[in-house]
Phi, psi and omega in degrees: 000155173270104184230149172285108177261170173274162207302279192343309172302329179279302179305297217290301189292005188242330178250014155299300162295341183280313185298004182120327218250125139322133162202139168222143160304140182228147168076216185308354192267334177245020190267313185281029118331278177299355193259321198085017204275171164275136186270158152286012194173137164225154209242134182231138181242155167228179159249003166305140173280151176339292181281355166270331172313319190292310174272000184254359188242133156305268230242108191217160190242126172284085212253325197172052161301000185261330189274346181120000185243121153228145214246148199252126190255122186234133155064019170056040163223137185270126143261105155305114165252083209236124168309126188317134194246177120231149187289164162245202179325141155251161190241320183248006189077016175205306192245156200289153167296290180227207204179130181230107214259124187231151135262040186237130164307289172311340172275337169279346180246356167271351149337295187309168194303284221247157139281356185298333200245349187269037175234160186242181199186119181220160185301335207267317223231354175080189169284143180248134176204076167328323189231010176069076160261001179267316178277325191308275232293332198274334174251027173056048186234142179245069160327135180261164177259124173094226207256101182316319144353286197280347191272341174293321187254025186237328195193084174277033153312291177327319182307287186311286187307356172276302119007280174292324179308288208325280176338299186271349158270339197090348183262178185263152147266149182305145193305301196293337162280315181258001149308309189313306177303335164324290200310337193220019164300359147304334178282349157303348167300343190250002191287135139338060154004327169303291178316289074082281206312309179314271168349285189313316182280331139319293177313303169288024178226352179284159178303334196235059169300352194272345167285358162303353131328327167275326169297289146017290198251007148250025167110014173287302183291330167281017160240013160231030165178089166270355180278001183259313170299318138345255159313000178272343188233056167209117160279115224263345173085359229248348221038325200267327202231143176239006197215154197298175175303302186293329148336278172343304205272332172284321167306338186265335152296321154329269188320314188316295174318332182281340178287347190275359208110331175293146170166099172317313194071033168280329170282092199285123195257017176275357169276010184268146179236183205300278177004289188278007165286313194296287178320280199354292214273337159277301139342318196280332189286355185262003192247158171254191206285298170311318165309317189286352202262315188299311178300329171318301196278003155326285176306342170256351188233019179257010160234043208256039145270350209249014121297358168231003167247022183298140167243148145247137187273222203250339168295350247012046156289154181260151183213150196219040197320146166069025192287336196261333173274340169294317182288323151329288189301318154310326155313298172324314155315276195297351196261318161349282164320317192282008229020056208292192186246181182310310178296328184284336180292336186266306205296306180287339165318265168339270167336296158327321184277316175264016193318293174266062191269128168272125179296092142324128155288323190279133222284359164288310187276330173284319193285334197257007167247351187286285208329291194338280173308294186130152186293300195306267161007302183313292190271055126285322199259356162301321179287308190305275191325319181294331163313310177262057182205327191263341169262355177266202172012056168353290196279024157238043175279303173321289194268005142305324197275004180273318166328292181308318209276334148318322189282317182256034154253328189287339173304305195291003169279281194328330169283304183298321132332327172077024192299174179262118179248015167203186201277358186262000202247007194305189192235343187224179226201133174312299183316309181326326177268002160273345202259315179278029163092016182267120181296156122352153177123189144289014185283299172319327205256324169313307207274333173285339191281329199283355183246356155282307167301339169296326161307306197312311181305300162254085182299351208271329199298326180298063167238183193275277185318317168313322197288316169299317151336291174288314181325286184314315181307325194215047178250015182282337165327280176332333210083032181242000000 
């Protein structure tokens, strides 16, 4: 068979051959290749040894020379270039004891994860495919290559990538590959939390994000997120809810991903309707890459508090008073853990906390919850409130999604208008309240908040002269 690499990748491997040397694209760049997919990266293996890699390229990065990889920079883009290995012991569930430099193609690809990922590919020699990862792929399966065991304990990572591939392709994993994660899922224990976060944030921005269910149910997530296990076995009592908190909470991720374009179709979405589609899918086009990752993990962690406040009352309803500043708090702590960085820890912080903030129409209450919340901030939580409103209840929907859709028409006026929702949108400036007699200080800082809520009330009011006008009427209030 034939597949089109890019001209760069094609130079490195050609001139990797001339010089003597086996070279092929290997692993994920040609399994989404054969997929139809855009690979992200394309990765070249050889039987040149480092330092021969080294004299055949100007420009080259020591990215992992000890392991056999160096990057070759063309056009101010790095190709990985790595020599064929084989590993040695593993000790820690992540890195080989030693690396043993082979010129055997096939002993450098029975190494790898998947068979999906063990195959190579060059113009002379075609596809190399050792382990049917060509059929794995045609029948959608995530295999491991060799003795699924040793491939788990050589990287117990592999386990979680397995998973996520699963997620982002659509495939099953095979029984004996997922048995084996029954079995040595403790062993995620030995995982980077970084490495841990990655994964996961991949999966949850994937089309069939809901298989984080699997990780769930072959023992993955208790050992790096046990409050999702948690939440998987608390049965919320509730009329608003048909699904345990975690259900709930996977589903809202689901939903989240369809706005974006995502959608395994394990699920039926005919009951999301054209309206909240039109919003939705429009919000979401306004979002970035990152963005879409904060909403996701929003959405699996913006109820993973409401196993500890739960009550039932004497009806046996379940009730779940403070649940949103508590799951706040509870995110944090795991995004923490997880090391997420500051900006997704705060952004997602923020949501959580207002997820179920009821959206006013009337445009006084609305303009003083934009203010509240933050400008930046609203249409994310516009995607968020609809995500969890579209995973409970079916049958109690209708006058939530009318409510919201009342709410992000009075926004989009309100936005279209240009009223002032923060104190940088005032018509006067602190000098100006210095200059109308406002001492410095904190006297100062009052008297803007006190001319934002007079905005909030009346935007027509935001002009310069009213606002000195008041400024004078009351600024002897203040202590000045």
């Amino acid at each position: 068979m034939k597949m089109i690499l890019p001209k760069n990748v094609s130079y490195i491997i050609n001139k990797l051959e001339e010089a003597g040397y086996e070279a092929y694209a290997v692993g994920g760049c040609v399994r989404d290749t054969l997929l139809n997919r855009i690979p992200e990266d394309w990765d070249i293996t050889t039987s040149a040894k480092p330092l021969e890699i080294k004299k055949i390229f100007k420009k080259t990065i020591d990215t992992g020379i000890q392991h056999g990889t160096v990057t070759v920079m063309l056009d101010h883009v790095g190709y990985e270039v790595t020599t064929y290995r084989i590993d040695g012991e593993y000790e820690d569930s992540r890195h080989p004891k030693s690396v043993e430099f082979t010129s055997n193609l096939k002993l450098d690809l029975e190494r790898r994860d998947f068979t999906i990922n063990a195959m190579a590919y060059n113009d002379t020699s075609g596809l190399v495919d050792e382990f049917d990862g060509k059929k794995d792929l045609e029948c959608g399966i995530i295999r491991c290559v060799g003795n699924t065991g040793k491939r788990f304990d050589e990287d117990a990572l592999r386990m979680l990538r397995a998973v996520r591939f699963s997620g982002q392709l659509g495939f099953e994993i095979e029984p004996n590959t997922r048995q084996a994660i029954i079995d040595k899922a403790e062993n995620l224990d030995k995982i980077s939390a970084e490495r841990v976060r990655v994964e996961l944030t991949k999966l949850l921005i994937s089309k069939d994000a809901g298989q984080i269910r699997e990780a769930y149910n072959t023992g993955m997530t208790g050992v790096f997120l046990p409050e999702l296990d948690a939440m998987m076995k608390v049965d919320q009592h509730n009329p608003h809810h048909i699904y345990t908190v975690g259900e709930h909470c996977i589903r809202s991720v689901e939903v989240m991903n369809s706005f974006f374009g995502l959608s395994s179709g394990k699920w039926d979405d005919s009951f999301i309707t054209d309206d909240v589609r039109e919003i939705t899918q429009g919000l979401a086009k306004q979002m970035s890459k990152k963005q879409h990752t904060m909403l996701s993990l929003t959405m699996l962690l913006h109820d993973i508090a409401k196993p500890d406040v739960m009550t039932v009352d004497e009806n046996g309803t379940g009730h779940f008073y403070g649940h949103p500043g508590k799951s706040e708090e509870t995110a944090r702590s795991i995004m923490k853990r997880l090391t997420f960085d500051n900006d997704t820890v705060n952004t997602v912080r923020k949501l959580i906390k207002y997820h179920d903030y009821r959206m006013e129409s009337g445009h006084k209450q609305l303009r003083r919850a934009i203010s509240k919340i933050g400008c930046n901030i609203m249409p994310m939580l516009f995607l968020v409130q609809y995500a969890d409103v579209l995973a409970q209840n079916p049958e109690k929907l209708e006058d939530k999604l009318q409510r919201l859709k009342t709410a992000f028409e009075a926004y989009n006026i309100i936005i279209e208008e240009k009223a002032p929702l923060s104190k940088k949108d005032l018509a006067v400036s602190g000098r100006d309240l210095i200059e109308a007699g406002v001492s410095p200080g904190p006297g100062l800082g009052k008297m803007l908040d006190r001319l934002l809520e007079y905005v909030l009330d009346d935007p027509e009011k935001n002009n310069r002269e009213q606002l000195i006008r008041y400024i004078n009427m009351n600024k002897n209030e203040e202590g000045d």
